[in-house]
N, C-alpha and C positions, 0 to 999 in steps of 0.2 A: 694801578691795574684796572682803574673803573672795574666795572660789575659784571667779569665774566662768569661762563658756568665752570663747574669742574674739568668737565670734559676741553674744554678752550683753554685752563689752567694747564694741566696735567705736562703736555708739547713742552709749554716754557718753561716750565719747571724744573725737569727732567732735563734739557739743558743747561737751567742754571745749576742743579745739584750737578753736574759732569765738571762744570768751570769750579767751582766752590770746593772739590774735593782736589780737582789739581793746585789750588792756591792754597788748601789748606793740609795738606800731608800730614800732616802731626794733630788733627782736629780732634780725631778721639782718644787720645792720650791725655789730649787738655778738657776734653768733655768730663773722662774719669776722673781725672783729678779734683773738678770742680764740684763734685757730689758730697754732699756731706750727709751721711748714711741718716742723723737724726732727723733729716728731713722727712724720710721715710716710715712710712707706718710700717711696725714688725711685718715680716715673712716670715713664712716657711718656707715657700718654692717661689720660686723666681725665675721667669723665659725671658730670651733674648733673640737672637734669631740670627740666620745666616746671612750676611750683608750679600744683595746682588746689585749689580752694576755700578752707580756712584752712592750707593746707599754708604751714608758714614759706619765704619765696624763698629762695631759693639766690644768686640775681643777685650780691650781695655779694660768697660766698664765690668762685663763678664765675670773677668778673671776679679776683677774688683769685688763684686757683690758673693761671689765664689767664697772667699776667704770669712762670712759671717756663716755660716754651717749652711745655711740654705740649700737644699735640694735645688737642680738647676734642669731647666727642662729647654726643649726646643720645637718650634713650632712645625706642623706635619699638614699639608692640606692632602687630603685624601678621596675629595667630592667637590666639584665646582661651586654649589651651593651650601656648603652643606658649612658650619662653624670650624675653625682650624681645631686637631688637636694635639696637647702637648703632650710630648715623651720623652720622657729623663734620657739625658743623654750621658753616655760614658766613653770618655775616649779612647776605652778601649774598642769598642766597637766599630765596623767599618761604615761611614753614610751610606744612607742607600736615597736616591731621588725620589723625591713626591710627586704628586700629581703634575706641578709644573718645573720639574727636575731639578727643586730647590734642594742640595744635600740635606738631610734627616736623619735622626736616627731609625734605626731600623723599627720594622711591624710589631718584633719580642720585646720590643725595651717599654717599659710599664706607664700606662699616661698617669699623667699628674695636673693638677688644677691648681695654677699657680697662685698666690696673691698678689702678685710685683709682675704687671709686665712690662718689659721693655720692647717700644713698638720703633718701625721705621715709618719713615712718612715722606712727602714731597713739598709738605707744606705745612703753616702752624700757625696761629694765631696765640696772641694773650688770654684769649677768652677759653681756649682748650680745643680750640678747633683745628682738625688733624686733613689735610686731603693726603690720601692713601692711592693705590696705583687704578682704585676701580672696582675688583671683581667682591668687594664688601666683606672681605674674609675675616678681618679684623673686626668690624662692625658685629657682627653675628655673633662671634666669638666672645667678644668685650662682653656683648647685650645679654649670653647665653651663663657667663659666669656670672656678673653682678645678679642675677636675677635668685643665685643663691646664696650667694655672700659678699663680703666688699671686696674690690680687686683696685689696687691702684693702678695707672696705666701712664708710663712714662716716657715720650719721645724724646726717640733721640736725634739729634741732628745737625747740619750746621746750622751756625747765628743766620745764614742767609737767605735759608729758609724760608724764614718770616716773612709774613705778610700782617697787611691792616686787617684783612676778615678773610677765614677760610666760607665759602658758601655752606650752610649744611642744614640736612634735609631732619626731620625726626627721626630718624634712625641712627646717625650717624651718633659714634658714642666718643665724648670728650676726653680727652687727656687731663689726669690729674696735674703733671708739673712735667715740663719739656727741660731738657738737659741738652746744652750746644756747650762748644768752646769757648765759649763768651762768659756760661755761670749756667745757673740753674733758675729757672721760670715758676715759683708757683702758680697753678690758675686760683684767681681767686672764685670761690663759689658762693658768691651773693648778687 
């Protein structure tokens, strides 16, 4: 891919993740499977998020990490700038759309500060390097929790994903271990 920027990534990307979900229909079924929970540092709460467009589901993994007692929360952007936040979701409850009409739980449902989260992406690197859709909501968010406690952060995705190096600036905040079809990634941090 020589040494584009993000913004010149994003186009290609966003069509390979469209091809990669039609050739892989069953990818996050084999994503959840592939997880072996001791990998993970304990939880208590744990977010995932609502798949949009060829974003791989979650629902799998979800209902997977669901079954350890973990509180389960979901992510809500509610400010263009401002850090996403999470609120437990119940399914009893009806979504209501967020700022950019991603379904949510609703405004009464209680926020919660995950330690597990499970991010989407467009792109990933070995090194922990994540490109995301742009508007830094993840960034902020990742940056805003760790800054009180440890937060592990896990993509998900396809194997196809992958690239040699995601570009990324000082702020952009790394993934602990990426989860595709293929197996589980840890990053190494040394």
């Amino acid at each position: 891919m020589g040494d584009p920027t993000k913004s010149d990534l994003r186009a290609e990307l966003r069509r390979r993740r469209r091809k990669l979900a039609q050739a892989a229909p069953h990818a996050a079924q084999a994503a959840a499977e592939h997880l072996v929970l001791e990998h993970l540092p304990a939880f208590a709460c744990f977010s995932g998020y609502h798949a949009v467009g060829a974003e791989i589901d979650p629902s799998p993994l979800i209902r997977r990490l669901a079954r350890t007692g973990a509180f389960f929360a979901l992510p809500v952007c509610e400010a263009h700038e401002a850090p996403l936040v999470f609120r437990a979701w119940d399914e009893r409850d009806l979504p209501q759309p967020d700022l950019f009409g991603v379904p949510a739980p609703p405004r009464h449902a209680p926020v919660l500060h995950p330690d597990l989260i499970v991010c989407p992406l467009l792109a990933f690197d070995r090194q922990g390097g994540r490109l995301g859709q742009g508007g830094g909501h993840y960034d902020r968010t990742i940056a805003e929790l760790r800054a009180h406690k440890p937060v592990f952060v896990l993509g998900l995705a396809y194997a196809g994903q992958e690239v040699r190096s995601v570009p990324c600036e000082p702020h952009d905040q790394r993934l602990d271990a990426i989860l595709t079809e293929s197996g589980y990634i840890r990053v190494r941090k040394d």
